[in-house]
Structures are given as structure tokens and as C-alpha cells.
C-alpha positions as CSV (number, residue, x, y, z in Angstrom):
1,X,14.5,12.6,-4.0
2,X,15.7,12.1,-0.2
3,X,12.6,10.2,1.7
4,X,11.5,12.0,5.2
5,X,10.5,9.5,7.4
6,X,10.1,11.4,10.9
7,X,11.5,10.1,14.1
8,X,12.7,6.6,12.3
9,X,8.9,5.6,12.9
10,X,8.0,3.7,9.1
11,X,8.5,0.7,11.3
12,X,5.5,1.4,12.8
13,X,3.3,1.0,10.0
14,X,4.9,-2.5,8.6
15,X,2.1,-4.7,10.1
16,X,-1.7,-3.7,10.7
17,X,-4.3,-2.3,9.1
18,X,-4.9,0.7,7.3
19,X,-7.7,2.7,5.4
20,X,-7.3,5.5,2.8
21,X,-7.6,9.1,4.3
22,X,-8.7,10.2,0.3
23,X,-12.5,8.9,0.3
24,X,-12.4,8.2,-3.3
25,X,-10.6,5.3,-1.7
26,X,-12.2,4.5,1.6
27,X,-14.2,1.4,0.7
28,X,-10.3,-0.2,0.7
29,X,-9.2,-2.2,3.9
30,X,-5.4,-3.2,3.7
31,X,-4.1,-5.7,6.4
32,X,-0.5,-6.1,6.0
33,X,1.4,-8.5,8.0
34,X,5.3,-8.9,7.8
35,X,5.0,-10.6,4.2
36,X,1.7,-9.9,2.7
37,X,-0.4,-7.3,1.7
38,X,-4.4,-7.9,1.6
39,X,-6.6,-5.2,-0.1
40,X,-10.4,-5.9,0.1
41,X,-13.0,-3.5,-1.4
42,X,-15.9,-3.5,1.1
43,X,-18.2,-2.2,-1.8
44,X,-17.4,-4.8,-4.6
45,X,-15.8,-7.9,-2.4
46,X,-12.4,-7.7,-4.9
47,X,-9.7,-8.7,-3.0
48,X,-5.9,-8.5,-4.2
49,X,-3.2,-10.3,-2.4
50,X,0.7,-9.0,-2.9
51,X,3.8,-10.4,-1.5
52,X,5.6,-7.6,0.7
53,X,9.2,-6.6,0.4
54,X,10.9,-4.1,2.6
55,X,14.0,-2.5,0.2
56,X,15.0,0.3,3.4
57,X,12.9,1.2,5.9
58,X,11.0,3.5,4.5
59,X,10.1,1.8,1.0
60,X,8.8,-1.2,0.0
61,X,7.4,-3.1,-3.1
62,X,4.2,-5.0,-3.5
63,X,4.3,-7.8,-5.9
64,X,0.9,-8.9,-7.1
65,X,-0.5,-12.9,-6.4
66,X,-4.1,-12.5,-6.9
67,X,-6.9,-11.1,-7.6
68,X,-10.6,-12.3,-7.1
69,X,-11.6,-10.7,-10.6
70,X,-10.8,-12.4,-13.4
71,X,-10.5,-9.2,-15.2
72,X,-8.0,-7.3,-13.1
73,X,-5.5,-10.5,-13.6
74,X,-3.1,-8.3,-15.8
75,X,-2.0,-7.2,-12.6
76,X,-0.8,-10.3,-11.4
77,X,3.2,-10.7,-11.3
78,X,3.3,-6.9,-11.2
79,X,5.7,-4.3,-9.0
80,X,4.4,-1.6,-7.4
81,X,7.2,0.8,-5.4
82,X,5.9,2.7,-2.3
83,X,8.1,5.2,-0.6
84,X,6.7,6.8,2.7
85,X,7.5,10.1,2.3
86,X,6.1,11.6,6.2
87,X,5.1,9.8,9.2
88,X,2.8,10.9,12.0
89,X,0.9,9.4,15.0
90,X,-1.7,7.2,13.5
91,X,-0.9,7.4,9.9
92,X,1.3,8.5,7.2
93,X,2.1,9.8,3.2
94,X,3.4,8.0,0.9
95,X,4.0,7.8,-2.8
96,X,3.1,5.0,-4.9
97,X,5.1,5.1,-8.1
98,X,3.2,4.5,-11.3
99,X,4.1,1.5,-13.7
100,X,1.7,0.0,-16.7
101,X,-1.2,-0.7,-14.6
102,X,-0.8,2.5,-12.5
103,X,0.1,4.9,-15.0
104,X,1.2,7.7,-13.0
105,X,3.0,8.2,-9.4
106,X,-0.2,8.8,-6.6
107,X,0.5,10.2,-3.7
108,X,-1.5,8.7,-0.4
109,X,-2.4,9.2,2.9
110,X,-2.8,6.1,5.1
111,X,-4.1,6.1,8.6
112,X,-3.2,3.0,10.9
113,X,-7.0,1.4,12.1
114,X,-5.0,-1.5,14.4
């Protein structure tokens, strides 16, 4: 698959934070600063923290440190692989490629909040 990443502007989305465009998500808030991802759940206060690696410019991998629930700590130590797939203005698409926690790839819209 050959990534798309418009006007060489995935850079642009590497730090700040984001919200979920789908609104089966959009209780999620992810800040992500040059090495760390923070997702926080304004509905139920979980909060998972990953470690951030760029691989190109375009896709990254979150590796998972913690969790705030006890029961989602099967998903600490785990990779996930995101590829952004389409850039625009404030936001873009991206594909989050499944593993054994995430069982199958999901495709996601992002838009940048700061």
C-alpha cells in the first residue's frame, strides 16, 4: 500500500491535540507531544499513556505504558501501527492496524483542536 500524505504536511500533526471526527469516539482527547501519547476518556476518566515512535513521516507506533484501569492492563507493552493515509487543513485519516487487542485495522479521522 503506498501512503498519501498531501503536501509533506504529517509533520504537522506530530505534536498537539486531537479529537475523533467519528462520535462513537469523541469523549477521547489525545495530546501528543514529541514522545508521548495521552488518551483520556472525558466520560469514564481512563487514561492510557504510550510511548511515541515516528518510523517515516507519515507512520508511527504507539507502545502502551499505562492505563488507569486495572482491567485494560493487557494492553500494556503492546504495538499499535498508525499510517496517515490523507492530510488536510486541521485534520487528517489514518489507519490504525489491528493487533490482539485491536482485532481488526480501523480507519480514523483526526481533527487537530491546538
Amino acid at each position: 500500500m503506498s501512503l498519501f500524505c498531501q503536501n509533506n504536511s504529517c509533520v504537522d500533526f506530530k505534536i498537539g491535540e486531537f479529537k475523533f471526527l467519528n462520535p462513537n469516539y469523541s469523549e477521547w482527547t489525545i495530546t501528543r507531544n514529541d514522545s508521548i501519547q495521552t488518551e483520556i476518556n472525558s466520560k469514564t476518566g481512563v487514561e492510557i499513556k504510550s510511548v511515541i515512535k515516528w518510523k517515516s513521516e507519515c507512520v508511527y507506533t504507539l507502545t502502551c505504558k499505562s492505563v488507569s484501569k486495572p482491567e485494560l492492563k493487557n494492553a500494556i507493552g503492546k504495538i499499535f501501527e498508525v499510517s496517515i493515509i490523507k492530510t488536510y487543513n486541521n485534520g487528517y485519516t489514518c489507519i490504525s492496524r489491528g493487533n490482539d487487542i485491536q482485532l481488526k485495522d480501523l480507519e480514523l479521522e483526526m481533527i487537530k483542536t491546538k
